[in-house]
GUFIBA-775199 format. One record per residue: x, y, z of N, C-alpha, C in turn; residue number from 0. Coordinates in nm, 4 decimals, always signed. Each point is the difference from the previous one (the first is absolute). Example, Ala and Ser with C-alpha at 12.3 -4.5 7.8 and 13.67 -1.06 7.14 Angstrom:
2
npx npy npz capx capy capz cpx cpy cpz k
+1.3190 -0.5690 +0.7800 -0.0890 +0.1190 +0.0000 +0.0900 +0.1200 +0.0000 0
-0.0350 +0.1050 -0.0720 +0.0820 +0.1190 +0.0060 -0.0770 +0.1090 +0.0730 1
! end
This chain:
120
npx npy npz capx capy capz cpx cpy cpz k
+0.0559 -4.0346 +1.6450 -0.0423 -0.1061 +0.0862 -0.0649 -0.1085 -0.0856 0
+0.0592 -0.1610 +0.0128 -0.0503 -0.0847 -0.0954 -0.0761 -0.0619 +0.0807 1
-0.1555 -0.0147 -0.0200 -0.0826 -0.1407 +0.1067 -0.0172 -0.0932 -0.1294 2
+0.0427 -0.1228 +0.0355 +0.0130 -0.1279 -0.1025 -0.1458 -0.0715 +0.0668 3
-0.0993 +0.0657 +0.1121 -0.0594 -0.0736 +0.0427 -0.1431 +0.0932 +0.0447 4
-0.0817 +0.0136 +0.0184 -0.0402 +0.0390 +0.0626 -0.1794 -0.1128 +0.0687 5
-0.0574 +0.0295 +0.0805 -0.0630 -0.1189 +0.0639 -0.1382 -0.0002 -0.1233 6
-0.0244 -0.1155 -0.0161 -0.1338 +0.0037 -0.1335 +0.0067 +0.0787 -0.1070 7
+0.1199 +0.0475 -0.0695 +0.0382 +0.0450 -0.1375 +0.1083 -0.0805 -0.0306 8
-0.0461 -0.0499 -0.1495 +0.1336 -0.0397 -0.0697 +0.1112 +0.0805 -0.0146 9
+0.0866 -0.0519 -0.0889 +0.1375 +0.1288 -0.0608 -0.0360 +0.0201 -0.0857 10
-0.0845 -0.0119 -0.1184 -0.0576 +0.0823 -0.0640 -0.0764 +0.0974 +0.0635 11
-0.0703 -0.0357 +0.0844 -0.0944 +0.1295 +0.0207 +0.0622 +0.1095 +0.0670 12
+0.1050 -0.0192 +0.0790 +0.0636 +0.0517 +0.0969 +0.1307 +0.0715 -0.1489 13
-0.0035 -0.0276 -0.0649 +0.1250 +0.0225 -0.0977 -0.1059 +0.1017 -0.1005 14
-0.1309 -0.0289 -0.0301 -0.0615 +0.1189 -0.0777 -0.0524 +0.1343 +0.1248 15
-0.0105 -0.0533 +0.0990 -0.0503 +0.1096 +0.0780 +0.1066 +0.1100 +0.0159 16
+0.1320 -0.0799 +0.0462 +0.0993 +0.1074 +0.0175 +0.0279 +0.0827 -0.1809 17
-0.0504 -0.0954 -0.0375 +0.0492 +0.1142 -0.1561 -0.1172 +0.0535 +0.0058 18
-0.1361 +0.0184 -0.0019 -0.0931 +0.1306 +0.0402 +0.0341 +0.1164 +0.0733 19
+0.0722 -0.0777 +0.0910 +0.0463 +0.1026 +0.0751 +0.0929 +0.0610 -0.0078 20
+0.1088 -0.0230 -0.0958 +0.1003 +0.0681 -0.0322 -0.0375 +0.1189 -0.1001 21
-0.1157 -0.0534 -0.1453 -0.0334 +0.0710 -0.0528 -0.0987 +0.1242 +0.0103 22
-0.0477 -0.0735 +0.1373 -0.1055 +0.1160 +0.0343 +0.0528 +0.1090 +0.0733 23
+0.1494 -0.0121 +0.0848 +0.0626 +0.0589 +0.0608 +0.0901 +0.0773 -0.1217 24
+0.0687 -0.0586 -0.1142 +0.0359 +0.1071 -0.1291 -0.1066 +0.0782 -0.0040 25
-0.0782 -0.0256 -0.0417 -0.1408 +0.1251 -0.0857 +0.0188 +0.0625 +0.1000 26
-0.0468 -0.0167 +0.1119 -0.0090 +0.1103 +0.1568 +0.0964 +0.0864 -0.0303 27
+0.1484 -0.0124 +0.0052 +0.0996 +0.0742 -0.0320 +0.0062 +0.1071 -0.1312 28
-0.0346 -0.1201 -0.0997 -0.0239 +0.1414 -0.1386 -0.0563 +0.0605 +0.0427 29
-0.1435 -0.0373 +0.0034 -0.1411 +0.0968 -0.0106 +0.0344 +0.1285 +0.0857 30
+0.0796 +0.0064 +0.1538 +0.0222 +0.0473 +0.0858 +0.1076 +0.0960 -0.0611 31
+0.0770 -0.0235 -0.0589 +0.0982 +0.0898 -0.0333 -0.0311 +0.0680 -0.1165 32
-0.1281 -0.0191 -0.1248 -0.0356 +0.0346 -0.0686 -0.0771 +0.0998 -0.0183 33
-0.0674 +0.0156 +0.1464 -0.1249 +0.0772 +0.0635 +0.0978 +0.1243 +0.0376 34
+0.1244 -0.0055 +0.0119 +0.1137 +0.0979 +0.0512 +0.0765 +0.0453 -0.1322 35
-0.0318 -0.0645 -0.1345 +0.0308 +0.0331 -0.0932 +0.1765 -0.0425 -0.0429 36
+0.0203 -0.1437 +0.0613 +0.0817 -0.0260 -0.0076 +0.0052 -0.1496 -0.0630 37
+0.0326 -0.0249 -0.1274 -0.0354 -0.1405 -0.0803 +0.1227 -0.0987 +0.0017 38
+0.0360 -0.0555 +0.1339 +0.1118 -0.1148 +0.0285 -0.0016 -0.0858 -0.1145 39
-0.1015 -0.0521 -0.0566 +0.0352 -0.0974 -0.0852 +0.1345 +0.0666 -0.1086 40
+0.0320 +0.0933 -0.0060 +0.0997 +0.0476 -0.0688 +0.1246 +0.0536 +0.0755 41
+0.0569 -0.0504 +0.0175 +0.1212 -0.0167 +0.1458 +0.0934 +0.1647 -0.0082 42
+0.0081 +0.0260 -0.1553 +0.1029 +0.1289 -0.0380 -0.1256 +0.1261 +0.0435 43
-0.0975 -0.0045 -0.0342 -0.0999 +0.0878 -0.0088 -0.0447 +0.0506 +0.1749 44
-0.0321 -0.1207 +0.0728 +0.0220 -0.0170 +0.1047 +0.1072 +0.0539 +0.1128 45
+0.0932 -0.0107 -0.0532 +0.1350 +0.0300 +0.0625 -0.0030 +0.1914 -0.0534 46
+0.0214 +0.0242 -0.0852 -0.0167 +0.1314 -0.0512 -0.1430 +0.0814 +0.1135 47
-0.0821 -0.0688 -0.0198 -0.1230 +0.0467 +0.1379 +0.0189 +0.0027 +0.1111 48
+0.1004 -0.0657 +0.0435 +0.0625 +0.0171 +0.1586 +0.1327 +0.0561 -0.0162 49
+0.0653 +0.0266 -0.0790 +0.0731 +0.1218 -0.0104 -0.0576 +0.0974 +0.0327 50
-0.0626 +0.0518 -0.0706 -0.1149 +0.1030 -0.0460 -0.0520 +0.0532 +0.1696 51
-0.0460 -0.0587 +0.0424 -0.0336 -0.0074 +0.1693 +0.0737 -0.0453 +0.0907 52
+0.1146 -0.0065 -0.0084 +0.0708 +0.0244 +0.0809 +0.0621 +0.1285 -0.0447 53
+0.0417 +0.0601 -0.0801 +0.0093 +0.1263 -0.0202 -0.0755 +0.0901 +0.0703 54
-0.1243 +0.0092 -0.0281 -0.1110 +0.0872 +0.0416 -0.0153 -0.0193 +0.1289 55
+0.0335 -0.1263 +0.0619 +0.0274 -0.0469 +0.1379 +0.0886 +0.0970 +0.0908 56
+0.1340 +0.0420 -0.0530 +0.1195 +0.0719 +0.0017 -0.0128 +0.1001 +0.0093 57
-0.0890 +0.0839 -0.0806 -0.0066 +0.1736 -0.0309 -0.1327 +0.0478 +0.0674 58
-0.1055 -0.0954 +0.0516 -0.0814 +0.0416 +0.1204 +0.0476 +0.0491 +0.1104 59
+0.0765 -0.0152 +0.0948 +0.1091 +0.0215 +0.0882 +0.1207 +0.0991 -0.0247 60
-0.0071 +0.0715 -0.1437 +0.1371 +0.0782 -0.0252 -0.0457 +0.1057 +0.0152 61
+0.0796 +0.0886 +0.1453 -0.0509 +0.1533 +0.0145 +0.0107 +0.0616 -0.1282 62
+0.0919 -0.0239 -0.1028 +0.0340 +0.0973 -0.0828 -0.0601 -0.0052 -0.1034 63
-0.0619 -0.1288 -0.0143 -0.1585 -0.0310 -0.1022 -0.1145 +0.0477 +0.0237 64
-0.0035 +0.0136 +0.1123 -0.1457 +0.0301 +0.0815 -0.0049 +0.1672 -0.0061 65
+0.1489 +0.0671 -0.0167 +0.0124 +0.1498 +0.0252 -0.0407 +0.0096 -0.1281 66
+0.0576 -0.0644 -0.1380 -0.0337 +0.0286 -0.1024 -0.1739 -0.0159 -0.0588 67
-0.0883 -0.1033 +0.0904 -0.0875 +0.0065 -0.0746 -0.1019 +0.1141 +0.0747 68
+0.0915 +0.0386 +0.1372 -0.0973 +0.1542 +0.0016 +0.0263 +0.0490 -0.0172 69
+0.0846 +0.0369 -0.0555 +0.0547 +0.1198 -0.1039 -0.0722 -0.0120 -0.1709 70
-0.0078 -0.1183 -0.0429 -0.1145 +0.0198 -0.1274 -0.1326 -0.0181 +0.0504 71
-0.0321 -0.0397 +0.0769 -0.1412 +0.0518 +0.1035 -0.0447 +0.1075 -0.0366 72
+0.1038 +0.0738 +0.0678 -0.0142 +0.1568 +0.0730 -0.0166 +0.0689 -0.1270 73
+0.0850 -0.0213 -0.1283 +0.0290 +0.0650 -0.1199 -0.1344 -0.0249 -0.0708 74
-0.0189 -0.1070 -0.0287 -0.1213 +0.0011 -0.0494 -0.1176 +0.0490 +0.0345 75
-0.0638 -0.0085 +0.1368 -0.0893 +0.0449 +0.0442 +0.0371 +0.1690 -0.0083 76
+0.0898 +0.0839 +0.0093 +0.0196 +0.0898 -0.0541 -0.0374 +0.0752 -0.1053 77
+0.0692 -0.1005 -0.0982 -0.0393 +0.0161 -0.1278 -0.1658 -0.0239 -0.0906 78
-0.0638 -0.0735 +0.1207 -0.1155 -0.0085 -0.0597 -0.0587 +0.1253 +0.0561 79
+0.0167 +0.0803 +0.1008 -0.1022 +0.1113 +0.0447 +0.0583 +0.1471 -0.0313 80
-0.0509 +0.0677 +0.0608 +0.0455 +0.1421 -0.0445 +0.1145 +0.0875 -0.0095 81
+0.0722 -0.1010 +0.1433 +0.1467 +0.0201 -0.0306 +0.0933 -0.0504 -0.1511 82
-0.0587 -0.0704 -0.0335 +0.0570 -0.0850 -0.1292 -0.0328 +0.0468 -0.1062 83
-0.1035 +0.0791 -0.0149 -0.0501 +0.0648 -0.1280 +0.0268 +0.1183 -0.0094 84
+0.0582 +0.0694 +0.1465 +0.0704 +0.1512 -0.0178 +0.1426 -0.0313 -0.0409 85
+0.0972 -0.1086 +0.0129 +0.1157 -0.0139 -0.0105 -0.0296 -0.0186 -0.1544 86
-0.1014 -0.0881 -0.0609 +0.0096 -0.0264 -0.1696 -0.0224 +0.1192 -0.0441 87
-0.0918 +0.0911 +0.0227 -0.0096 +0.1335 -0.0408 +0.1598 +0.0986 -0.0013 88
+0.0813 -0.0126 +0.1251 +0.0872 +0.0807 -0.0039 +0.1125 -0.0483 -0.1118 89
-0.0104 -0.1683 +0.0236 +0.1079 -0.0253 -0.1127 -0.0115 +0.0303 -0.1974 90
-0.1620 -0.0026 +0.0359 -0.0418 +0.0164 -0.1474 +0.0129 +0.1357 -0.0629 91
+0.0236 +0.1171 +0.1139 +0.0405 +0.1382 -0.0065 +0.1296 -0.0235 -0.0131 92
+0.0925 -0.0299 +0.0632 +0.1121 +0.0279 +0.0222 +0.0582 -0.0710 -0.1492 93
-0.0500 -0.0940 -0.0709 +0.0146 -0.0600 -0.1093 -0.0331 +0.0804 -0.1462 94
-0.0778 +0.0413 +0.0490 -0.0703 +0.1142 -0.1060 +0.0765 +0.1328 +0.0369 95
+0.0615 +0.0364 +0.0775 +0.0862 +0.1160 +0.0070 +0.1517 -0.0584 -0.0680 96
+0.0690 -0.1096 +0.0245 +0.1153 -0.0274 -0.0707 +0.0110 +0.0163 -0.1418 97
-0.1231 -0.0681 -0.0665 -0.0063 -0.0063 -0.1073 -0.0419 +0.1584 -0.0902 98
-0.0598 +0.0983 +0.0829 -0.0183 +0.1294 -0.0375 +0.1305 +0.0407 +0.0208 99
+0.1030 +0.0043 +0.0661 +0.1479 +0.0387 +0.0758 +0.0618 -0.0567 -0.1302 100
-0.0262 -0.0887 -0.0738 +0.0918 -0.1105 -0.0858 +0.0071 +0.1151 -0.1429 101
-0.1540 +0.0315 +0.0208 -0.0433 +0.0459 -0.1788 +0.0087 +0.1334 +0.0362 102
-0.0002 +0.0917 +0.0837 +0.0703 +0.1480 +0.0336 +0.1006 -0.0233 -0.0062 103
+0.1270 -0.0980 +0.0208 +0.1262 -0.0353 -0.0125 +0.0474 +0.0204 -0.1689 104
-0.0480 -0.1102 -0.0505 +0.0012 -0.0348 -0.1513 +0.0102 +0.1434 -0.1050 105
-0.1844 +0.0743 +0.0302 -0.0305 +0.1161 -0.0443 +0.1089 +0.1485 +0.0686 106
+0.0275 -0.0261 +0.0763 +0.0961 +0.0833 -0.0241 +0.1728 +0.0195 -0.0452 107
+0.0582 -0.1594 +0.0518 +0.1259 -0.0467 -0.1526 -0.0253 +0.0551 -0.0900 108
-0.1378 -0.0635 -0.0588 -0.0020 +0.0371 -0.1582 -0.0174 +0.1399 -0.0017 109
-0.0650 +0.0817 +0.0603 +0.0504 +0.1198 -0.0445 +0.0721 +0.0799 +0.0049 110
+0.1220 -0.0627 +0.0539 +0.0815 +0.0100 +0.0155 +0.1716 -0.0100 -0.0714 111
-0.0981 -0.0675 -0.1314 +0.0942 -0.0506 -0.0655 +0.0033 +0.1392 -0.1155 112
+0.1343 +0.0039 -0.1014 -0.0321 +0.1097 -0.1112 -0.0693 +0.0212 -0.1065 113
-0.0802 +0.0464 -0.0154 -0.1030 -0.0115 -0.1451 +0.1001 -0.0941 -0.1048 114
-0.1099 -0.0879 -0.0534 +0.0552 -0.0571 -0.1519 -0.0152 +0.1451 -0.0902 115
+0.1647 +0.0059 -0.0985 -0.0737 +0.0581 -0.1327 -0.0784 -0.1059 -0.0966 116
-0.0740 +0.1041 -0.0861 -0.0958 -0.0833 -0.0753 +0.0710 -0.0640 -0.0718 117
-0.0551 -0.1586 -0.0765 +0.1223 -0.0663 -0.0952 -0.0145 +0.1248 -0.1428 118
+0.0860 -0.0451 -0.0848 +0.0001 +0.0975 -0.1105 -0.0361 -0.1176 -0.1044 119
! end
């Protein structure tokens, strides 16, 4: 909207006011989008940030996102209590039995094999 006039202001004054007001209405906009952690003055950076959220926009609403994050919910909170520390215990047995299974394996090949004669 151009006013070439307005009643008891020149066009200068009327021509710096609207540029106050344009600039004061930019800053409003940065500052505002900055506080959201989003820095427009950089248009690529910017654009990449509303990618970014609109993504996350997308997968709020996805049953099959939402199943997954109670499912690492559920796992974790698991894993931090007593259920979770009997499962590390069983695996740390069951780990320590392979490796005894490995070297009863080994130790008995080898004796299995025919005596060396001595070299001469």
């Amino acid at each position: 909207m151009e006013y070439h006039h307005v009643e008891g202001m020149t066009p200068a004054v009327v021509a710096m006011l609207k540029k106050v007001a344009e600039e004061s209405a930019k800053r409003t906009m940065v500052d505002s989008f900055l506080m959201i952690g989003i820095d427009i003055t950089d248009p690529i950076k910017a654009q990449d940030a509303f990618a970014a959220l609109r993504k996350l926009a997308a997968s709020v609403d996805d049953p099959e996102k939402k199943a997954d994050d109670y499912w690492v919910r559920t796992s974790r909170r698991r894993s931090e209590g007593t259920v979770g520390k009997l499962i590390t215990a069983l695996i740390g047995i069951g780990v320590l039995n392979f490796f005894y299974l490995v070297g009863v394996g080994i130790k008995t090949a080898l004796s299995q094999l025919p005596p060396q004669p001595p070299p001469h």
